[in-house]
C-alpha positions in Angstrom: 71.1 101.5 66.2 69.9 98.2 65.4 69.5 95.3 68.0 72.7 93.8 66.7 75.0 96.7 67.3 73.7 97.0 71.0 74.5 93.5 71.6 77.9 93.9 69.7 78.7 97.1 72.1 77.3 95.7 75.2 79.7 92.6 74.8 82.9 94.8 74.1 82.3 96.5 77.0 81.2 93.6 79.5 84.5 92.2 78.3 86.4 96.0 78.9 84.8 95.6 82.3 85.7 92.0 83.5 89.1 92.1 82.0 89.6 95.8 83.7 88.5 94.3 87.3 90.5 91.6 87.2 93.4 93.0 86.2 93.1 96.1 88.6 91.9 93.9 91.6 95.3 91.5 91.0 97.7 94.8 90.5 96.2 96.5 93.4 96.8 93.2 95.9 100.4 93.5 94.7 100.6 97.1 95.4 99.6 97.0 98.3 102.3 94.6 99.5 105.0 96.9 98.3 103.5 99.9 99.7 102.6 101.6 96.3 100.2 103.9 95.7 97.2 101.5 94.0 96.1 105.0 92.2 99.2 105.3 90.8 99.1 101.5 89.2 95.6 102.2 88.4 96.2 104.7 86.1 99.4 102.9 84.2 96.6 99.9 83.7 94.3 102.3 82.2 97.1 103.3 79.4 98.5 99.6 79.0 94.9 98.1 78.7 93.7 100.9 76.3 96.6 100.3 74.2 96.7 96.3 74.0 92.9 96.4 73.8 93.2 99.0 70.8 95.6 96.0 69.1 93.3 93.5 69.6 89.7 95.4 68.3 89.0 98.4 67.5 85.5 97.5 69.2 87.5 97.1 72.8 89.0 100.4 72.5 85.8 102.1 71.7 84.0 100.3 74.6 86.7 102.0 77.2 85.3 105.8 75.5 82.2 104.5 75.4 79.0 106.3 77.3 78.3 103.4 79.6 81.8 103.5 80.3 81.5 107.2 81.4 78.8 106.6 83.4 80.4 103.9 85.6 83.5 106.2 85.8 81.4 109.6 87.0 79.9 107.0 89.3 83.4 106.3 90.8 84.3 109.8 91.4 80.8 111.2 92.5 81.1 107.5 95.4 85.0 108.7 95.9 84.1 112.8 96.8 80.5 111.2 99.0 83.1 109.4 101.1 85.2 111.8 101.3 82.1 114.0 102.7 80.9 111.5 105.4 84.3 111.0 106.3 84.8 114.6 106.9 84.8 116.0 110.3 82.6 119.4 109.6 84.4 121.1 113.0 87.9 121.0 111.3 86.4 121.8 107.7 84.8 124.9 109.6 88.2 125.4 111.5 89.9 124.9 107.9 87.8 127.7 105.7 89.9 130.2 106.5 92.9 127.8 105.0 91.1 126.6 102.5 90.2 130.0 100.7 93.9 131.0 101.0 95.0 127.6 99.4 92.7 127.9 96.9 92.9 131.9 95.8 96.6 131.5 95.8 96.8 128.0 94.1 95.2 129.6 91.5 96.6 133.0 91.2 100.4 131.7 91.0 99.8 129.9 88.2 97.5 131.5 86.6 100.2 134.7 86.7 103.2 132.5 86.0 101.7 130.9 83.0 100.3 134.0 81.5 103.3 136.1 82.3 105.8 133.8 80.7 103.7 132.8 77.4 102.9 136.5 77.5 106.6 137.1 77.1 107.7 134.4 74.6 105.5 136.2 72.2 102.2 134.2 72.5 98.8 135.8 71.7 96.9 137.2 74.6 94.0 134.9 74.0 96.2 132.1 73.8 97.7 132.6 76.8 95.1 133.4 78.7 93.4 129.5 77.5 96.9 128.0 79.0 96.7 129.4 82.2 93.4 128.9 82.5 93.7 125.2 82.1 97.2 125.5 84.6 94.1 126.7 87.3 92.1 123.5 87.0 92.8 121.1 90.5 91.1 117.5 90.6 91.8 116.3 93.8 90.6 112.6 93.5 93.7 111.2 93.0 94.5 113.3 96.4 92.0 112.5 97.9 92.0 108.6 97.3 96.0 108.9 99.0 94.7 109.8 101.7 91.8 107.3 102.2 94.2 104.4 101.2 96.4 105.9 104.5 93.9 106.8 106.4 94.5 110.3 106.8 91.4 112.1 106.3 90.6 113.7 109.3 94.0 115.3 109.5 94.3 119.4 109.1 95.8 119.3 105.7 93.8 116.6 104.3 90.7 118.7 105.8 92.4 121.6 103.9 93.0 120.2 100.6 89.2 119.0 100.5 88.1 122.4 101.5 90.8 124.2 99.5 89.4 121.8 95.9 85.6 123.0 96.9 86.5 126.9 96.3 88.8 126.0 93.7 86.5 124.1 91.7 84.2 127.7 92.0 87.1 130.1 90.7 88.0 127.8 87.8 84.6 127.9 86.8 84.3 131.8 87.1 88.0 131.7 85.2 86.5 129.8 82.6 83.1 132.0 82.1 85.2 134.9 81.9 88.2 133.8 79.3 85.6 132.5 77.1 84.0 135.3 77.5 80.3 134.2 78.9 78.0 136.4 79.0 75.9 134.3 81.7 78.3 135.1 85.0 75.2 136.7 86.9 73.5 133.8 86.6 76.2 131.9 87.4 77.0 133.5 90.7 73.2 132.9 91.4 73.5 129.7 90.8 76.3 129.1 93.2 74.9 131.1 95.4 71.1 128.9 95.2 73.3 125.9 95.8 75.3 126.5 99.1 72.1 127.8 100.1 70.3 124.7 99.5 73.3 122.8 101.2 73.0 125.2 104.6 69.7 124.7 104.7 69.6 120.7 104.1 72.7 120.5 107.0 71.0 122.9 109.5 67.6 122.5 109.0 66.1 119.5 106.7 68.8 116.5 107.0 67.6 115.8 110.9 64.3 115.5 111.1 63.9 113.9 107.4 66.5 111.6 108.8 64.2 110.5 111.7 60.7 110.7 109.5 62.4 107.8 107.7 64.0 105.8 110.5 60.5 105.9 111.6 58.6 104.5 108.1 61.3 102.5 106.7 62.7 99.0 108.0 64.1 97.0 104.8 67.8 96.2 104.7 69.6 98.3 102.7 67.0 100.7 101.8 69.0 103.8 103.7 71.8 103.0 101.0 70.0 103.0 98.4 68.0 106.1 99.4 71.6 107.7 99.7 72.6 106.9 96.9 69.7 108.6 94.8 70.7 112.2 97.3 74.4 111.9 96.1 72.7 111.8 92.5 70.3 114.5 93.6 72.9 117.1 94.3 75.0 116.2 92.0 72.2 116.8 89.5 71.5 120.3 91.3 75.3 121.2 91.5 75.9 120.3 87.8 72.9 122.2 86.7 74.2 125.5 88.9 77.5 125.4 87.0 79.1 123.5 89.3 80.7 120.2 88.9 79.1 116.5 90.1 81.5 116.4 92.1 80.9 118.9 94.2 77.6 117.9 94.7 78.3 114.4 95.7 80.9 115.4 98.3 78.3 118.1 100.2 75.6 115.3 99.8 78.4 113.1 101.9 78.8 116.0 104.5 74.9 116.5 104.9 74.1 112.8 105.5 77.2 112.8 108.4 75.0 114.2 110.1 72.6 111.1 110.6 72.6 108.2 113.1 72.7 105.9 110.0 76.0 107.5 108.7 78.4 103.8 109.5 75.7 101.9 107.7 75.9 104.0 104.3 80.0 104.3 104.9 80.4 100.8 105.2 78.1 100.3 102.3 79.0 102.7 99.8 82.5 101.9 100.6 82.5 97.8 99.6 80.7 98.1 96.1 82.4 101.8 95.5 86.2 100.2 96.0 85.4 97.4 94.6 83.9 98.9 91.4 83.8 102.1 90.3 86.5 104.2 92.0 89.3 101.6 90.5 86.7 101.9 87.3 87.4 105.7 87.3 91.2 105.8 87.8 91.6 103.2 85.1 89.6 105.6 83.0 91.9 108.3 83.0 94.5 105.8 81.1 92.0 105.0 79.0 91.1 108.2 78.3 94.9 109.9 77.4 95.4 107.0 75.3 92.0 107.6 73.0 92.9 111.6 73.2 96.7 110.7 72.1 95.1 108.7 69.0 92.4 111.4 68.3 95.9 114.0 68.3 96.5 113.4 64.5 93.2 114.0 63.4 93.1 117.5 64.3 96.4 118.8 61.8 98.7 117.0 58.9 101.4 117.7 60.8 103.5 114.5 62.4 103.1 114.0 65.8 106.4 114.6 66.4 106.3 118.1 65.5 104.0 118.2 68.3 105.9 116.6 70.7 109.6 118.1 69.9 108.1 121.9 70.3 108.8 123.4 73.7 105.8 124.9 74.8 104.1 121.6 76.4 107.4 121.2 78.9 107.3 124.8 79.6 103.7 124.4 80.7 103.9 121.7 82.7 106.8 122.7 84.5 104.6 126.4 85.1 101.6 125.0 85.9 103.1 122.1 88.4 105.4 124.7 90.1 102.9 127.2 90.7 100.6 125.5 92.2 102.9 124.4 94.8 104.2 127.6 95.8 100.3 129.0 95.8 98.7 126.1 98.0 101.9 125.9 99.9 102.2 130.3 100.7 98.5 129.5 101.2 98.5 126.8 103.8 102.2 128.6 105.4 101.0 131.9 105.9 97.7 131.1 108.0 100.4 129.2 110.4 100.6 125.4 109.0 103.5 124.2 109.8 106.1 123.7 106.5 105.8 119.4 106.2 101.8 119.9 106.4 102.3 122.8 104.0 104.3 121.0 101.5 101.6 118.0 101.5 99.0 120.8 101.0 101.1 121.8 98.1 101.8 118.6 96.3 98.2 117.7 96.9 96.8 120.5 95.0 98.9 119.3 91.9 96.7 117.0 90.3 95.0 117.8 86.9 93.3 115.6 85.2 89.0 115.2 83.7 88.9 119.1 84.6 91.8 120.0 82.6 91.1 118.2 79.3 87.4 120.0 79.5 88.9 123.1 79.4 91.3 122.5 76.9 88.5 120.8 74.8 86.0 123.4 75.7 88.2 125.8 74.4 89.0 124.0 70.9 85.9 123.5 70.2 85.1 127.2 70.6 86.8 128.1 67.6 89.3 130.6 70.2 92.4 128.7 69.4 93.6 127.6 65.5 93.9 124.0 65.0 97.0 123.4 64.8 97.5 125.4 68.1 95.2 123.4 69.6 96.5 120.3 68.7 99.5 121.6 70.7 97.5 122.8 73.4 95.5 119.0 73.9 99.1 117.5 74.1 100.4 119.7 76.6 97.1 119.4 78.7 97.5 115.5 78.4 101.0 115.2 79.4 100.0 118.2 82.1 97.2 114.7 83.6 100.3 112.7 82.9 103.3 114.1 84.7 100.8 115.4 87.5 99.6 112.3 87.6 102.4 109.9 88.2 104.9 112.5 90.3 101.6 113.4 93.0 100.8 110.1 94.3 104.8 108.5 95.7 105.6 112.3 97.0 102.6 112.6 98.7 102.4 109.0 100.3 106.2 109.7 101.5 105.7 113.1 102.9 103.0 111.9 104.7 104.3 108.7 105.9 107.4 110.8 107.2 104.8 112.8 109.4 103.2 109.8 110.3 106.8 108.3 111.7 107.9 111.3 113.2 104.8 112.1 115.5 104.8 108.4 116.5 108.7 108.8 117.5 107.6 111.8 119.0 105.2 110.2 121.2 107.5 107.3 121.5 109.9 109.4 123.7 107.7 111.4 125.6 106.3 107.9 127.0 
C-alpha cells in the first residue's frame, strides 16, 4: 500500500469519525430529552450514515468496514463490559450464580430446541438446522447492558443476573459452536476456559490487592492508574480471546478484579468520560454500519434477486423462534429460582439481543463450506434481520418494563411513609 492510499484511507475515515460524533452526540442530546433509548438512535444512525455515506463515496463506506474502524468499535464494547465489571457489586453476582446458570442453560436450550425442532419438521437438512439454531443461541448483551447504565440500574438483581446469565452464555455458545462445526479441539477448549477463570480467582483473591498497593506505593503521575487499567482490560481480553473466549469477557472480569482496589472511582470516572464520549456510541453506530455493508455484500454471494431472498419465509420464521425462545428460557430461568414475574420478564427481554456474535456464527459457518451458497445467502439475511428486529424491539420494552418497576416501588414507598 503506497503512502498515497494510507493518506487517502486515513482521511475517509477521520471524516467517517468526525461526521459520526457529531451526528451521534447531537441525536443522543435529543434523545435524551424525549426519554429514548440513545442505543436505540445509535444504531438507526449507523444504517442512515452508512447508506448516505455509500452515495456520496465509495471511499466513506469502506472507511465505516474498515480495520481502524473495528478497532475503535471492539474498543467500545471491551470499555462498555469493564464498566459494567467495576460497576458490579461481586456480593449479588455471587448471590446471582445460581440465577445466572439457569437463565443462561435455559436461554439457550429453548431456542436451540424450538429452532431445530421446527426447521427439523419443515423438511430442512439436519446440518442446516442445526447452523440456525445455533446462531438463535448467540446473546450480546451490550445493548442490555448499556439500558441499564443510561437508567442507572446496574446494581439491581436482574441486571446483576443478565450480566451473569451473558458470562455463561457466551461459554455454551462457544461449546455449541465447537461442537456443530464439528471441532475437534473441545478438550482444549474446556482447558482453556478452565486456565482462564482460574487466572481470574486467582487475580481477585490473591494478586489484585497487594499489586494494587505495590503501585499506590511507586507510582504518583496523574492518570497513570488509568492508563495502567486500561492495558489489564487489554490484557485479559487478550488471554480470554486466546482461551476461546470472547474480548468481551475478558474486559468485563478485568472490570470486576480492579473493583476491588481503593482507586476504583478514579478509573470509573475516567474510563467512563472518553468511553461515552467515544467509543461505546462508536460501537453502536457500528452495528448500522455493519448490516448495511453485509446487506450490499448479500448479492454477491448468488444470481438470484434479492427479493427472492427476502419474500421466502424462513428468515420470519427464525426470527420469530429465536426471539420467542429466548424469552420463555431466560424468563423460566429467572421465575423458577423465585424472581418475581416483572424482574423475570426484564430478564427475559434482556437476553434478546443478537447482534456481532450472531453474524460470526452465521459467517463462520459460510465460510466453512457446511451450508450451499445460496442457502447461505438466506441464512446471512435472516441472521441480519435477527440484529435487526432484536435490535430495535429490546431497547423501548426494556426501558418501559423497568421504568414501570422503578414507579411502582417509589409509589410503594410513597405510601408506606
Amino acid at each position: 500500500i503506497g503512502s498515497d492510499d494510507i493518506m487517502e484511507t486515513t482521511t475517509a475515515f477521520l471524516i467517517v469519525l468526525g461526521i459520526t460524533l457529531a451526528s451521534v452526540k447531537l441525536l443522543d442530546e435529543y434523545l435524551s430529552r424525549k426519554h429514548i433509548p440513545m442505543v436505540l438512535g445509535e444504531l438507526f444512525l449507523g444504517v442512515l450514515l452508512a447508506a448516505i455515506f455509500g452515495v456520496i463515496s465509495e471511499e466513506l463506506l469502506e472507511a465505516c468496514g474498515s480495520e481502524i474502524y473495528d478497532v475503535f468499535s471492539l474498543l467500545g464494547i471491551m470499555f462498555l463490559m469493564f464498566i459494567s465489571g467495576l460497576e458490579t457489586d461481586v456480593g449479588y453476582l455471587q448471590r446471582s450464580l445460581k440465577y445466572g446458570l439457569s437463565v443462561a442453560l435455559l436461554g439457550s436450550i429453548v431456542p436451540f430446541a424450538l429452532v431445530l425442532g421446527v426447521f427439523s419438521v419443515m423438511g430442512f437438512d439436519h446440518d442446516l438446522a442445526l447452523i440456525y439454531a445455533t446462531i438463535a443461541v448467540a446473546t450480546s448483551v451490550g445493548l442490555t447492558v448499556r439500558v441499564l447504565t443510561d437508567l442507572n440500574v446496574l446494581r439491581e438483581d436482574y441486571s446483576v443476573i443478565i450480566i451473569s446469565a451473558a458470562v455463561i452464555d457466551d461459554i455454551i455458545g462457544i461449546v455449541v459452536l465447537g461442537i456443530v462445526l464439528g471441532s475437534r479441539n473441545l478438550y482444549l477448549l474446556g482447558v482453556g476456559i478452565a486456565t482462564f477463570f482460574v487466572v481470574v480467582f486467582a487475580f481477585y483473591k490473591w494478586i489484585i490487592a497487594p499489586l494494587s498497593r505495590s503501585i499506590e506505593k511507586h507510582i504518583q503521575a496523574e492518570y497513570t492508574y488509568v492508563s495502567l487499567a486500561i492495558v489489564f482490560v487489554i490484557v485479559f481480553s487478550i488471554l480470554a480471546k486466546s482461551l476461546g473466549l470472547a474480548a468481551i469477557t475478558g474486559a468485563y472480569f478485568a472490570g470486576l478484579i480492579l473493583g476491588r482496589t481503593k482507586e476504583r472511582q478514579i478509573i470509573l470516572n475516567a474510563i467512563k468520560g472518553i468511553a461515552y464520549a467515544m467509543f461505546i456510541p462508536l460501537f453502536f453506530v457500528g452495528v448500522g454500519f455493519e448490516i448495511i455493508l453485509e446487506i450490499r455484500t448479500l448479492g454477491t454471494y448468488t444470481s438470484n434477486a434479492f427479493s427472492s431472498i427476502v419474500f421466502t419465509w424462513v428468515p420470519y420464521v427464525f426470527v420469530l423462534l429465536a426471539i420467542v425462545g429466548k424469552v420463555i428460557g431466560a424468563f423460566i430461568g429467572a421465575k423458577v429460582l423465585g424472581q418475581p414475574i416483572k424482574s423475570s420478564m426484564i430478564v427475559g427481554i434482556g437476553m434478546v439481543p443478537r447482534m456481532e456474535v450472531a453474524l460470526v456464527v452465521a459467517s463462520i459457518a459460510i465460510s466453512s463450506d457446511i451450508v450451499a451458497m445460496v442457502e447461505g445467502t438466506v441464512m446471512l439475511y435472516s441472521t441480519i434481520l435477527l440484529v435487526i428486529v432484536s435490535s430495535i424491539l429490546t431497547p423501548p420494552i426494556l426501558q418501559s418494563l423497568i421504568i414501570g418497576k422503578i414507579r411502582k416501588k417509589r409509589a410503594r414507598r410513597a405510601m408506606i411513609s
